[in-house]
N, C-alpha and C positions, 0 to 999 in steps of 0.2 A: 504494500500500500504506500502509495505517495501523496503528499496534498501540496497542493500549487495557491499559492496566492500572494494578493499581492499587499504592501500596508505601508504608510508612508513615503507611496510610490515605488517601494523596493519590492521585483519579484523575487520572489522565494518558494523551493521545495523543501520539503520535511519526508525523508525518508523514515515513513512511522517505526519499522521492526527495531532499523538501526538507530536511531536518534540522528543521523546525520542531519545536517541544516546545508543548503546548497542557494548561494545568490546568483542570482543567474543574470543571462542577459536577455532582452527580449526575444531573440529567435530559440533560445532554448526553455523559455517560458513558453512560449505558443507552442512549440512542442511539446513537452512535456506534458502541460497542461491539459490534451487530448489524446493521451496514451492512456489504459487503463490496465495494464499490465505490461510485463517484462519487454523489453527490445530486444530484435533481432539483431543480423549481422547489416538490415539495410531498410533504408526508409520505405516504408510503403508508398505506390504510388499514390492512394488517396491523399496521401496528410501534405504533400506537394500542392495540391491540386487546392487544401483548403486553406495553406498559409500566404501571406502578404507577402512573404521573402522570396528571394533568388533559389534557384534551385542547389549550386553552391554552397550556400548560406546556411540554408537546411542542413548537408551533408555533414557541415562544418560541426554544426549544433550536435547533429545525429551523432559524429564519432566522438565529441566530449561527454554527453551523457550516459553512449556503452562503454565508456572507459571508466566512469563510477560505477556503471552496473555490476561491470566485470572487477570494481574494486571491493564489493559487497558493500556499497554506498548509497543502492538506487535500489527499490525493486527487492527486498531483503527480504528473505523468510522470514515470520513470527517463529525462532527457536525458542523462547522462554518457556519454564517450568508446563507440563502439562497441568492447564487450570485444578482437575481433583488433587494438584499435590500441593498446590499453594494453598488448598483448600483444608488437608490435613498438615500441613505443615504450623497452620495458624489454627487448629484447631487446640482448645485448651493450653494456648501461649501467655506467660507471663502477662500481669496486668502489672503496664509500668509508666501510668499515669492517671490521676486524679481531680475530678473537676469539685472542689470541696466548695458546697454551696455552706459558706458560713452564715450567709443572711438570705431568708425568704422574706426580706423588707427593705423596703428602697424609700429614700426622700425624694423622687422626681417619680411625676406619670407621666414617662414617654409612652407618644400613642399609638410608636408600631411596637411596644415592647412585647416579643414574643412569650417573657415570664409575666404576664398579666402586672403587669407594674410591680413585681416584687413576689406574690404569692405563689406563683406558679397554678395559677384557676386554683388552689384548693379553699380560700378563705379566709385561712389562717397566717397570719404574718407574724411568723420567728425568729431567733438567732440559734445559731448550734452551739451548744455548749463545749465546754472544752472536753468533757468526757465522752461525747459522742466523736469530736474530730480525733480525740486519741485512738477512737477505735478504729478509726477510716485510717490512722498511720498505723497502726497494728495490722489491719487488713490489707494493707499492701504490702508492708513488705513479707506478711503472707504469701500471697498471690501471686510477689514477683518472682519469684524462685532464685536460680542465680544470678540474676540483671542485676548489675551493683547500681546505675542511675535511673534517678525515679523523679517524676513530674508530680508536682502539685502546682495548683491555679488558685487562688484564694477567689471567688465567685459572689454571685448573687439572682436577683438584689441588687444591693451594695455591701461590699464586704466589710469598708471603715465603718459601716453600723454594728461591725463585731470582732474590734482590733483586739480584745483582749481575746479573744480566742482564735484570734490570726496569732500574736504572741504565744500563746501556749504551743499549740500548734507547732508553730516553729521548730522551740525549743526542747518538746518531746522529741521531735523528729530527729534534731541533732543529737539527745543524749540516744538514741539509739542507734547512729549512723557505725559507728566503728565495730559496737556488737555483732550487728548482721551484715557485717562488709557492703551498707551500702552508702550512697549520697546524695541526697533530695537538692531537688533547685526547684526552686519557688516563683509563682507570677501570682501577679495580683492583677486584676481587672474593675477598676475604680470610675462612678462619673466624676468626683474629684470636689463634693460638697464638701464633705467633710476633714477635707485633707489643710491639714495646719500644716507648724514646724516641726513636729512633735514625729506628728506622720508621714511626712516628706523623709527625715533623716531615717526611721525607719524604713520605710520601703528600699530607698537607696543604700542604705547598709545590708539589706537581706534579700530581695527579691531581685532574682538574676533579669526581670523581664517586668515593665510597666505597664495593662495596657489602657488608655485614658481616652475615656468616651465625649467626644466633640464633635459634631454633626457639619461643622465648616462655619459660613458665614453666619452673623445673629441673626436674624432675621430668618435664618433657614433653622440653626437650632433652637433659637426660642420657640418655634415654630412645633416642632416634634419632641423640645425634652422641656417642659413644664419642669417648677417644682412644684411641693403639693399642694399650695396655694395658688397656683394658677400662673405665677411669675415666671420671668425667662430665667434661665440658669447660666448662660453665656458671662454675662461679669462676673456671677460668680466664681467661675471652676479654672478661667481663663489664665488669669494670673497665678494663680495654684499650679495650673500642669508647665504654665511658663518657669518656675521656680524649679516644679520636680524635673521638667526637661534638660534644662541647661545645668542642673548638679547631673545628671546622669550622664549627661555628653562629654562633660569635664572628668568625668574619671571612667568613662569609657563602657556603658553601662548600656542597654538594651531597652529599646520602649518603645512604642506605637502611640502615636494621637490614631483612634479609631471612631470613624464614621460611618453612620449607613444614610443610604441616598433612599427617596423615595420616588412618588409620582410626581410629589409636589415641587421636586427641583431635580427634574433630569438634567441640566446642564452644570452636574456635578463636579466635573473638570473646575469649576470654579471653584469649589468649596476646599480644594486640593492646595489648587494656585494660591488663594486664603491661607489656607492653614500653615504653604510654605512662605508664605512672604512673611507670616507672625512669628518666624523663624524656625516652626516645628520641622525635623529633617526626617524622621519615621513616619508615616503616614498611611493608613487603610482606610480606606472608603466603598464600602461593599453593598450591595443592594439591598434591600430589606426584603426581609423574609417572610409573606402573611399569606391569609386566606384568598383564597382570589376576589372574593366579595368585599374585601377590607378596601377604603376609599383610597389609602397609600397605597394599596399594592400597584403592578405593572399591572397592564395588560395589553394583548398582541400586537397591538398597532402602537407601542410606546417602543419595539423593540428596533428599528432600523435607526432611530434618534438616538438611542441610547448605545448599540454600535460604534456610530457616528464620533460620540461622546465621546468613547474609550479612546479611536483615534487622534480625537482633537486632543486629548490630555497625555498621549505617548507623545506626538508634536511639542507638549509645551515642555514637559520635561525632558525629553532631551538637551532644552536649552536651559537646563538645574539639573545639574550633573551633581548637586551637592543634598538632594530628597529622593530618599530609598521608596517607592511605592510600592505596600507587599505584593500586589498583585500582578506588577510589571517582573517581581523577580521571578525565574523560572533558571533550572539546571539543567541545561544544551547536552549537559555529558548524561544526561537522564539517572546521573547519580549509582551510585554501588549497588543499591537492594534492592532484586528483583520484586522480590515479596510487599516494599510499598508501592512499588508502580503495577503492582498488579490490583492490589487491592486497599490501598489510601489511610486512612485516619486512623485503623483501627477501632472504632468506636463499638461500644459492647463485647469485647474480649481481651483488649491490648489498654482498652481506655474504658472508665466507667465515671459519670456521674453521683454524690454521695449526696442527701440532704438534709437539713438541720436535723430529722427525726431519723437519720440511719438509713433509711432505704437506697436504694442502689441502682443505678438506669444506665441504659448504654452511652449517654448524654447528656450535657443540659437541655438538651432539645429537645430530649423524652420528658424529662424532670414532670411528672402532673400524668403522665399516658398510664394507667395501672395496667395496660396490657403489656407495657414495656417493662414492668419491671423485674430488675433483677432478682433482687433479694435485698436482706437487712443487715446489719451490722448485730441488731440484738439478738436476732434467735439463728445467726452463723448462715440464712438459707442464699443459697445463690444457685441459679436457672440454669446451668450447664448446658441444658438443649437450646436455652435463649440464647447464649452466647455463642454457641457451635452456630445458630443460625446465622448471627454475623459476622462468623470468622470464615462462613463460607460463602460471603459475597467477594466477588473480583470483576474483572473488565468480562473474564468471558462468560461467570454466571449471572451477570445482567445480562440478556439479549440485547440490548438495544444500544452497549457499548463494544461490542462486537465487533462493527467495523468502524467504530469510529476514528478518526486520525489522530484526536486526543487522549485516547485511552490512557496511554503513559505518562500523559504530565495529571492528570486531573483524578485517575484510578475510580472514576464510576461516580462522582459525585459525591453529594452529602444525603445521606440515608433519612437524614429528620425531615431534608426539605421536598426529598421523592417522596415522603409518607404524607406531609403536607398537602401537596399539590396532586398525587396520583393516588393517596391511598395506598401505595406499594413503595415498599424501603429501596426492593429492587428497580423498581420501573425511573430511569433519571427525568427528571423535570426539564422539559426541553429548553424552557425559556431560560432557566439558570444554565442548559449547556453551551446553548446559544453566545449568552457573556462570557462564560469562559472561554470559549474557543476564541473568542475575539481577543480577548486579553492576553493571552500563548499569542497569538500574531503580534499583537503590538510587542509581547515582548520579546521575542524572535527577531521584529523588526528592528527593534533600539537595539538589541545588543550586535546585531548586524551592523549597524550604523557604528557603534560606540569603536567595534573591531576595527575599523575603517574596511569593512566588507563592501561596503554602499556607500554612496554619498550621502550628505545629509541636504535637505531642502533648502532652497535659500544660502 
C-alpha cells in the first residue's frame, strides 16, 4: 500500500508497510499516484496516454520509483507480527499506567466536558482519599509485574481540589519504589484555578509532565470553561500557567497548555497562534469529543473547513520553529514497537482508569459506563475477559482499519470515542479519522520541509 498526497504544496508518498516517506516531483506524483499496486519492468501504455508529461519524462519517473521498489521502499509487504499474536502477546500484559481520578469535583462547568463537569453523570461529587489512592499504588505495582516504570496522571475533575492526596500519593509511591525495583513518574492535568505558589513549586518539583487546560483566545475560552458562577476563567488561570510554564522551561521540564476546539470556533489555528505569541511553546488543541446531538459537537459538513484549518496552522508554524504542537509531532522511523503501532494506547489492559470510590475502567473515558467496568480496589475483582477484550483490539481486528494508510501512526483510534459515536469500541469514528489522517500529512509535510526535502512556501 502506498498513499500519494499532496500538503503544503509538497507531493509526497508514504510507503505504508515500510514507513518510508518519498518527496517526489510532479511527474513521479502523477505517476505514482494512479498505480494501485507493484511496478513492473515498464510503463504501461495506458498511464502514457493519461499523463501531461513527455513520454521520456514518464520513463525517467518510471525507473526512479522501480528503483525504490526494488529497494523494499515502495510497494512493501505488510511482514508485521500475524494480528492473533499481537493479540496474545498483549493478552494479560502488565498494567503500567494509571489515570488516578483524585477528584470527581471541579470548580468550572465546561460545557463540552465529557466528565459531566466533574461527576462523571453519577451525582455524586468527591475527593479520593489517601487510603483509596494507596491502594490504586499497591495495585499497580501489583499488576505491573516486572516493568520497573510506571505512569501515574493525577486526574479529575480537578485534581488541586485534592492536593493532599496528590501528596500522599506521591510519597507512598516513592517509599515503595526501591522495595519492588520500581519508578513512578507523575503528570498532573490541572484547569489551573487553584494553583498558587505553594502548588506551582510543587508540581514542578515532582510531576515529570504538566498538563494545563486553556481553550486559546478569551472570548473563545470564556466561552466553553465557565466557572461555577457563570464567570470566564481566562484571567484567572492565565497568569498561573504563565508562572508554572516559564519555571518548567527554565529547568527543562515537560508540559502542555491543552485545548479543545469546538463548532463554535473552527478557525482554531488561531487559538494556537494565541497561545504561542502569550509565549506558551507546548501546545494541544484537539477536537472535542461529544454526542453528535451536543450543539458543540462537529458535524459532516464542518469537516472540509476544519481540514482546511489543520493546513493553514502547519503553514503558520512552520514559521515558529520555537512551538512543539503535539499533534504535528509524529515518528517517520515508525519507532521500535511493533506491538504499539499495531495496536495504540493500550487502554483496559496496559492502562486503566481508578476513581475516588476504587472502581477500575479501561479509561477516563469509560469512568461512569458500569458496562465498562473493570473491577474494584476493595473487594480485589478485576474483569480479565474485559480486559483480554481490549488487548485484543489492533489495526487488523478493527475491519475498517485494515486498509487504511494510517494504520501505523494512529493504531485504530480511540476506543471511548468509537463507542461514542458508533456504539462499537471496535468500529473507528470516521470523522475523528478523517482529522487524523490530515494531521500525519501536515506533519509529514513540515518535517519534509524542516529536512530541507521541499521547499518551503514563500
Amino acid at each position: 500500500m502506498v498513499h500519494t498526497f499532496k500538503c503544503l504544496n509538497v507531493p509526497i508518498a508514504v510507503d505504508v508497510n515500510s514507513g518510508a516517506v518519498h518527496v517526489l516531483d510532479e511527474t513521479a506524483y502523477d505517476v505514482l499516484s494512479r498505480l494501485d499496486g507493484p511496478m513492473g519492468d515498464q510503463c504501461p501504455e495506458e498511464l502514457y496516454a493519461a499523463l501531461p508529461h513527455d513520454r521520456a519524462v514518464i520513463d525517467g519517473a518510471w525507473a526512479e520509483l522501480k528503483e525504490l521498489q526494488d529497494a523494499g521502499l515502495l510497494f512493501t509487504d505488510d511482514n508485521y507480527l500475524d494480528p492473533q499474536a499481537a493479540v496474545l502477546m498483549q493478552r494479560d500484559a502488565p498494567i503500567k499506567a494509571l489515570c488516578l481520578h483524585v477528584s470527581h469535583d471541579c470548580n468550572l462547568r465546561c460545557k463540552y466536558c465529557f466528565a459531566s463537569t466533574g461527576d462523571f453523570g453519577t451525582g455524586k461529587r468527591m475527593t479520593m482519599d489517601a487510603e483509596t489512592a494507596k491502594k490504586a499504588i499497591d495495585f499497580v505495582i501489583q499488576r505491573s509485574g516486572a516493568r520497573r516504570n510506571i505512569e501515574v496522571d493525577f486526574f479529575g475533575g480537578e485534581p488541586l481540589m485534592a492536593m493532599d492526596t496528590v501528596r500522599a500519593t506521591v510519597d507512598y509511591a516513592r517509599s515503595l519504589e526501591e522495595k519492588h525495583n520500581k519508578h513512578f513518574r507523575f503528570t498532573i492535568t490541572t484547569n489551573g484555578v487553584l494553583l498558587d505558589d505553594e502548588n506551582i513549586a510543587y508540581i514542578n518539583e515532582v510531576m515529570s509532565n504538566a498538563v494545563l487546560s486553556l481553550d486559546g483566545r478569551k472570548e473563545i475560552n470564556d466561552a466553553m470553561r465557565p466557572t461555577v458562577n457563570g464567570k470566564g476563567s481566562y484571567d484567572v488561570i492565565l497568569p498561573k500557567f504563565k508562572k508554572l510554564a516559564e519555571q518548567r522551561e527554565g529547568e527543562g521540564k515537560d508540559y502542555y497548555l491543552r485545548g479543545t476546539f469546538t463548532r463554535h470556533n473552527p478557525d482554531f489555528s488561531a487559538d494556537v497562534t494565541h497561545m504561542a505569541d502569550l509565549g506558551f511553546h507546548s501546545i494541544s488543541v484537539e477536537p472535542v469529543v461529544g454526542a453528535p446531538e451536543d450543539e458543540w459537537s462537529f458535524k459532516e459538513e464542518d469537516l472540509p473547513g476544519i481540514l482546511s484549518e489543520y493546513e493553514k496552522l502547519a503553514g503558520e508554524l512552520l514559521k515558529r520553529p520555537d512551538v512543539n504542537f503535539f499533534h504535528f509531532n509524529v515518528d517517520l522511523s515508525q519507532g521500535p514497537c511493533v506491538i504499539k503501532r499495531l495496536r495504540g494506547c493500550g487502554a483496559g489492559c496496559e492502562y486503566v482508569a481508578i476513581t475516588p470510590d476504587g472502581d477500575i475502567y479501561p479509561c477516563h473515558q469509560f469512568v461512569g459506563n458500569v458496562e465498562y467496568r473493570l473491577g474494584s480496589l476493595y473487594n480485589g475483582s478485576f474483569d480479565l475477559d474485559l480486559a483480554r477484550k481490549f488487548a485484543a483490539l489492533n489495526v487488523y481486528t478493527r475491519p475498517d482499519c485494515r486498509e487504511c494508510w494510517a494504520r501505523f501512526y494512529c493504531s485504530g483510534g480511540c476506543s471511548a470515542s468509537n463507542l461514542l459515536v458508533n456504539g462499537d469500541i471496535k468500529k473507528p469514528n470516521r470523522f475523528g479519522c478523517e482529522m487524523q489522517k490530515k494531521r500525519l500529512e501536515c506533519a509529514i509535510a513540515m518535517q519534509a520541509i524542516k529536512a530541507g526535502m521541499a521547499p518551503r512556501e514563500g
